[in-house]
C-alpha positions in Angstrom: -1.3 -75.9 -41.6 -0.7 -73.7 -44.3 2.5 -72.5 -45.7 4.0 -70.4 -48.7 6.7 -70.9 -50.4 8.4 -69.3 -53.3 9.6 -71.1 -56.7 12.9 -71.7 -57.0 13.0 -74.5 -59.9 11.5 -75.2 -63.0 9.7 -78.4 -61.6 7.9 -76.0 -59.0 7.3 -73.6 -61.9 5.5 -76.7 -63.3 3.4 -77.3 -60.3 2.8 -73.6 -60.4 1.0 -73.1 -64.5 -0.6 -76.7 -63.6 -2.3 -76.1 -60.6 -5.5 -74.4 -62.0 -5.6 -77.7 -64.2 -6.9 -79.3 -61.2 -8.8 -76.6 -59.6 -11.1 -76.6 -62.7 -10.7 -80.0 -63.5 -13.9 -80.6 -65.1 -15.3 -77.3 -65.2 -17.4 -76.6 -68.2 -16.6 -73.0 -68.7 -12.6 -72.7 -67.7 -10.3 -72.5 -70.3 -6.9 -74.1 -70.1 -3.7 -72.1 -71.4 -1.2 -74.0 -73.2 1.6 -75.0 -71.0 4.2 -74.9 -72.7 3.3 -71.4 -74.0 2.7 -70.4 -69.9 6.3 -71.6 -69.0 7.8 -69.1 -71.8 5.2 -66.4 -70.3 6.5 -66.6 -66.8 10.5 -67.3 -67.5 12.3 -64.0 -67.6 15.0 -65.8 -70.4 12.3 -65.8 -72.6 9.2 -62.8 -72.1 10.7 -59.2 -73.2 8.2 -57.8 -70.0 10.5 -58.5 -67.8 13.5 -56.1 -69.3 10.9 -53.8 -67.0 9.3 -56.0 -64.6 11.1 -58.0 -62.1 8.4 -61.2 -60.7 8.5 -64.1 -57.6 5.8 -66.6 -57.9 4.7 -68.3 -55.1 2.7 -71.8 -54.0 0.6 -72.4 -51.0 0.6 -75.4 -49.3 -2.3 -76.5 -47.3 -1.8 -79.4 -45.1 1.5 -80.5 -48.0 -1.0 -80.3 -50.7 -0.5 -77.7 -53.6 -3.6 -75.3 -52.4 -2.7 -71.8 -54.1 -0.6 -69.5 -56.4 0.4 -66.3 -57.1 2.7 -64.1 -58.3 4.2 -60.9 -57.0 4.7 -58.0 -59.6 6.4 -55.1 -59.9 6.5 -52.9 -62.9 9.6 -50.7 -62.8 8.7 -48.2 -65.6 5.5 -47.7 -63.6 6.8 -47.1 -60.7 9.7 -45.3 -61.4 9.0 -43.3 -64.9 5.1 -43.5 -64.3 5.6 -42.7 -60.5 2.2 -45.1 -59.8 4.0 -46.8 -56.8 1.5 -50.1 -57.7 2.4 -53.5 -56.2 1.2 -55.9 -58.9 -0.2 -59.3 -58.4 -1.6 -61.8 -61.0 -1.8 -65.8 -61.6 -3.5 -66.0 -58.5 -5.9 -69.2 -57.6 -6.6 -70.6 -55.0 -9.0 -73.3 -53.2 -12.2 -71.9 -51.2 -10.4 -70.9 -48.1 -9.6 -67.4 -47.2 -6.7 -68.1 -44.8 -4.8 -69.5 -48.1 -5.6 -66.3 -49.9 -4.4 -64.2 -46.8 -1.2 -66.2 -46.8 -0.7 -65.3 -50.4 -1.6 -62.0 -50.3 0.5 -61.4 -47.2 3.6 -62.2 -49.5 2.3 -59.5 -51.8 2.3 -56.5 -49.0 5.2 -57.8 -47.8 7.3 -57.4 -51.0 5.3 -53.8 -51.6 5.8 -52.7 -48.3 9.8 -53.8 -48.6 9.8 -51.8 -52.1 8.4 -48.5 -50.2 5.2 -49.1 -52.6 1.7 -47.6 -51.9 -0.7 -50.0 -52.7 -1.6 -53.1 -54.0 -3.3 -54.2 -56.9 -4.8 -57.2 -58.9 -5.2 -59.5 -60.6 -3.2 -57.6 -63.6 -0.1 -59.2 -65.3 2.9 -57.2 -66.5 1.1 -54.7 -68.0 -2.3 -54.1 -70.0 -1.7 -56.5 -72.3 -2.0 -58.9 -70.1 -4.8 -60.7 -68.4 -6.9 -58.6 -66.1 -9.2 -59.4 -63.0 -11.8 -61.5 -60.9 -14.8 -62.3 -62.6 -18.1 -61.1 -60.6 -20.5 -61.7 -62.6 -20.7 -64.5 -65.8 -19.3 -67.9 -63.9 -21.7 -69.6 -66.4 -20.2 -68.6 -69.6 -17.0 -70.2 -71.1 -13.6 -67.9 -70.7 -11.4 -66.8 -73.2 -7.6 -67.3 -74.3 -7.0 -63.8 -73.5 -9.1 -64.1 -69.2 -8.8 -65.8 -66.4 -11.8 -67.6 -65.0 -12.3 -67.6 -61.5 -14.8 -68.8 -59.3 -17.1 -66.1 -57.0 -15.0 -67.0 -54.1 -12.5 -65.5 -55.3 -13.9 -61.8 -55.2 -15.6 -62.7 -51.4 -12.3 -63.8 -50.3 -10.8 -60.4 -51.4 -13.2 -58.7 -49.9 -13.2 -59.9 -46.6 -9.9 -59.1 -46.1 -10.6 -55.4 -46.8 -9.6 -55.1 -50.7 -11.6 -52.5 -52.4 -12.5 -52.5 -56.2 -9.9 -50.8 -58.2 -11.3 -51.3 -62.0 -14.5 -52.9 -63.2 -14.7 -54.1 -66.9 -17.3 -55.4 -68.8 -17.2 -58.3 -71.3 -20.0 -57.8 -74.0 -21.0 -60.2 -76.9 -23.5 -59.6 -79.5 -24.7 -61.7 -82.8 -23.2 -60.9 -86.2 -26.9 -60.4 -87.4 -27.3 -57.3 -85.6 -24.3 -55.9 -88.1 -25.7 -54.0 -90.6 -22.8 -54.4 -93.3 -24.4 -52.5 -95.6 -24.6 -49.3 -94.0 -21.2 -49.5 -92.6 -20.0 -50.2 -96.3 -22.0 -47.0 -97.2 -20.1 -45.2 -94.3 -16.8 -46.2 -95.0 -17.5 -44.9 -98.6 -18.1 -41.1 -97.2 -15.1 -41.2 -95.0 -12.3 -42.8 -97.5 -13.6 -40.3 -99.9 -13.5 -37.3 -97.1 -10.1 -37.8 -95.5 -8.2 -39.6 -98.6 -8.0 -42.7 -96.7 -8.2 -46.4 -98.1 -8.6 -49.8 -96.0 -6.0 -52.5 -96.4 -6.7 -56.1 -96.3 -4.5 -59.3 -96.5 -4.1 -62.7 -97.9 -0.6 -63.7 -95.7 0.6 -63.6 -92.7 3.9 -62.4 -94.6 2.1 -59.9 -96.0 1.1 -58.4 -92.4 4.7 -58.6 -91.3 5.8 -56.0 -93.2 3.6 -53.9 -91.3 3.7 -55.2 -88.1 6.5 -52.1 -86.3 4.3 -49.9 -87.5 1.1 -51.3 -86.3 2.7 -51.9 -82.3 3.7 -48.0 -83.0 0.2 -47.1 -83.6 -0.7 -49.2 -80.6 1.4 -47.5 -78.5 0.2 -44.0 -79.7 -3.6 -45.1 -79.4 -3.2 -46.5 -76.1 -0.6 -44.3 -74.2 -2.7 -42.3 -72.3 -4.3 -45.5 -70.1 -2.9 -45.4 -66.5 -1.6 -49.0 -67.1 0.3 -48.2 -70.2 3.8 -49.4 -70.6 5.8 -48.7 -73.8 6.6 -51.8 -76.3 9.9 -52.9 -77.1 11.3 -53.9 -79.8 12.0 -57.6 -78.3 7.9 -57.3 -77.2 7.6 -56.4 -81.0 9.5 -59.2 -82.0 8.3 -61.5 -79.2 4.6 -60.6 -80.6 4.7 -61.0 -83.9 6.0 -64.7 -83.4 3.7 -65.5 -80.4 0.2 -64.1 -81.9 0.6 -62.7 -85.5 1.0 -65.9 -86.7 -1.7 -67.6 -85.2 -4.4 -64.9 -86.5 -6.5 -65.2 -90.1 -4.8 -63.3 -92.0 -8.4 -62.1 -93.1 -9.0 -61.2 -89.7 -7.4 -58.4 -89.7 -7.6 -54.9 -91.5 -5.8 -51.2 -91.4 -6.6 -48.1 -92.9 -4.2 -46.1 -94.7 -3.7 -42.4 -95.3 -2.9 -41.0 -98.9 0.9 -41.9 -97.8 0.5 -45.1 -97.1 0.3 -45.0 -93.3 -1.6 -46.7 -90.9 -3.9 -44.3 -89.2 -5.9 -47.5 -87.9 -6.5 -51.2 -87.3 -8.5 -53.9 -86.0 -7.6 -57.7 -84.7 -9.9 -60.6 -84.5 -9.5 -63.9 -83.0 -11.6 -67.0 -84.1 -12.7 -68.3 -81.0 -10.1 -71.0 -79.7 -12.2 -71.7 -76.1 -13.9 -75.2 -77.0 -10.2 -75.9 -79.3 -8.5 -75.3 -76.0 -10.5 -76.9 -73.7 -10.1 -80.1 -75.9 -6.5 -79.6 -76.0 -6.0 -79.7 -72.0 -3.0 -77.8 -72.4 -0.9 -79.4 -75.1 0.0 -78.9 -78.8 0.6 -82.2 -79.4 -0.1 -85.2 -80.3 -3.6 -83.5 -80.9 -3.8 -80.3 -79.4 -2.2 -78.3 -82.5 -5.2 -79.9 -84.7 -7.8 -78.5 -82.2 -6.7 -75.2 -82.9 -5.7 -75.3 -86.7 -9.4 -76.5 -87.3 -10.9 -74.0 -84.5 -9.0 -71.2 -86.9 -10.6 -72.3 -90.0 -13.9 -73.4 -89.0 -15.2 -71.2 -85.4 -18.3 -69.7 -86.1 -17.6 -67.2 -83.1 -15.0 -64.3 -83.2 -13.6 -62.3 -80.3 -12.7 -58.9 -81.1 -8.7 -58.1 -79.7 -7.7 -55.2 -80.2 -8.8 -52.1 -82.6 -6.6 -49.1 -82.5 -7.1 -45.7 -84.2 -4.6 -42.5 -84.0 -5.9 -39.5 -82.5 -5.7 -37.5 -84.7 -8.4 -39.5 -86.4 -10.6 -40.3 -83.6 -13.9 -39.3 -83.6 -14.6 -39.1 -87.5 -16.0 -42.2 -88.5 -12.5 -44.3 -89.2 -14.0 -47.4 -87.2 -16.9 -47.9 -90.1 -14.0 -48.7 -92.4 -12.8 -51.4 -90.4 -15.9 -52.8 -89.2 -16.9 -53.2 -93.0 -14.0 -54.8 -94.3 -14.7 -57.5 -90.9 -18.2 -57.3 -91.8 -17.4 -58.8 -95.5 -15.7 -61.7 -93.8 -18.0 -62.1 -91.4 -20.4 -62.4 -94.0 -18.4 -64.9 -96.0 -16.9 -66.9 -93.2 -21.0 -67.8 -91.9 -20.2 -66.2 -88.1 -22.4 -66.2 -85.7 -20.9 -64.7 -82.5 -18.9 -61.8 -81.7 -17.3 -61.1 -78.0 -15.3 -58.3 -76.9 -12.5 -58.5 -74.5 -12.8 -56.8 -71.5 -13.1 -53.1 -71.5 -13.0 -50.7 -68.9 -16.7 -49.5 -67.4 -15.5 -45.7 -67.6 -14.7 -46.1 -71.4 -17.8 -44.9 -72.8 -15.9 -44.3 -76.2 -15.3 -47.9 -76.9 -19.3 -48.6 -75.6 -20.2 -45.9 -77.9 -18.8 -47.6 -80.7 -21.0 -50.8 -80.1 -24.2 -49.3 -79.7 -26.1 -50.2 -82.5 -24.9 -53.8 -82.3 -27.3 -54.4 -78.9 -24.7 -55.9 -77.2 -25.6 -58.0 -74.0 -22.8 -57.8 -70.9 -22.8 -61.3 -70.3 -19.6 -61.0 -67.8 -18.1 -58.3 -65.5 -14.4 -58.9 -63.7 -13.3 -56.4 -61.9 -9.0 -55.4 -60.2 -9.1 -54.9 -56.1 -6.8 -52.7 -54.4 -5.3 -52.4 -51.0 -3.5 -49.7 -49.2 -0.1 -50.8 -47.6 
């Protein structure tokens, strides 16, 4: 017998972030959040994504036992400024049984369907900066902070119950010897010198504070046009610069400045906090904050987060500038590794700009859609 029902306390809410802790109990290559951090991503007191986006998470119950999860989205600037009439679902796990998934996903049409929405899709969070998609391909490499993992179930189950791929995106990794530093230093040198630009580095997270508005302001110019792209707020601002800034070398990340002092581009790199994580098993402390102090000093891989240029610079070269600065650290930090987060198949620009690297696409997840 299986039955859904929707959270309505913070015990189920519990059972809800922890249930993927023992549907991948000991699975080499999943990658636990940390829980607390989870709660404070899915409790509307405390995430700034809900002051436009309203959410109902939901368990399955197989025979009393906790069996599924998901969560029902809708994004109201989407819908209603955007006019994408999308009905969102993420956090969604489940055990291999497709009548659990149908269950769930029934509770997802429903609440479309109730909302006069067109379609649904997922997995996707609150917006695109949010986790994304079903892996299809990769099950044998170890996630990241910023996935999901999923097992190939997952993607058959959607499937037979006539979802359609929406978005496929690849995850690429190459090694930091294929970097040529010194041509991109030699690059950067002609562009800085043609457009008047310079790059900015840092020693302090303070330091990258003071520019932090500015940099979410460039995001939001370099990213606007994406179909998934929902203005930040200044609580998102606020809520970002304490939830991630802080947690990031300091070294790790670079701008480039105009002649006026403002940023015209960035880049963001994360050490690689997967084996940190996974050691952690979800909790800062008593030992879990130590795994990921020494992961941030010491990881010898890097995933590349976000890099950002404005448009009106696009196209001419701006990107050597950055990837020299990183390529100095690199360098001097002894890494080894470099993964990118998942980017969309159809973006050949950003696949462009990784050419030379000979990256391998060691992963591909992919969003399904479904008609209401």
């Amino acid at each position: 017998m299986i039955e859904i029902k929707e959270i309505g306390s913070k015990k189920e809410m519990l059972q809800f972030v922890k249930f993927p802790f023992a549907l991948y109990k000991n699975n080499p290559y999943w990658v636990p959040p940390i829980i607390k951090d989870e709660l404070e991503t899915l409790d509307k007191s405390v995430n700034p994504a809900f002051e436009h986006a309203d959410a109902r998470f939901f368990l399955a119950y197989k025979n009393g036992k906790i069996a599924g999860r998901i969560a029902a989205i809708i994004n109201h600037y989407e819908t209603e400024q955007q006019g994408i009439k999308k009905m969102r679902f993420g956090w969604f796990d489940v055990v291999d049984d497709v009548k659990v998934t149908e269950a769930l996903l029934n509770k997802v049409k429903q609440i479309g369907k109730d909302n006069s929405l067109s379609y649904t899709e997922g997995p996707v969070g609150f917006s695109n900066l949010d986790k994304v998609g079903v892996l299809t391909e990769g099950f044998d490499h170890i996630g990241t902070m910023i996935t999901w993992y999923s097992q190939p179930y997952y993607k058959d189950h959607l499937e037979q119950l006539g979802f359609v791929k929406e978005k496929e995106y690849l995850e690429n990794k190459f090694p930091f010897k294929n970097v040529n530093v010194d041509r991109y230093i030699r690059a950067a040198n002609i562009v800085k010198k043609r457009f008047e630009l310079k790059e900015k580095n840092f020693q302090s997270t303070k330091e990258i504070m003071l520019y932090a508005d500015e940099m979410f302001d460039l995001f939001s110019k370099t990213y606007s046009k994406l179909a998934s792209f929902v203005p930040i707020s200044e609580n998102q601002k606020a809520y970002f610069k304490k939830k991630y800034i802080s947690f990031i070398n300091p070294e790790y990340i670079h701008f480039v400045m105009d002649k006026d002092d403002k940023i015209v581009a960035f880049g963001i790199v994360m050490p690689s906090f997967s084996k940190a994580l996974q050691k952690a098993k979800g909790k800062l402390f008593p030992f879990g904050i130590f795994y990921l102090l020494r992961a941030k000093k010491h990881a010898k891989d890097v995933t590349f987060y976000l890099i950002g240029v404005d448009p009106e610079y696009q196209s001419k070269g701006v990107t050597s500038i950055i990837m020299a600065e990183f390529g100095k650290v690199f360098q001097k930090k002894k890494i080894e590794n470099c993964i990118r987060t998942p980017e969309l198949e159809e973006n050949k620009a950003i696949h462009s700009m990784w050419k030379d690297f000979n990256p391998i696409t060691h992963k591909r997840r992919r969003t399904y859609r479904y008609n209401l």
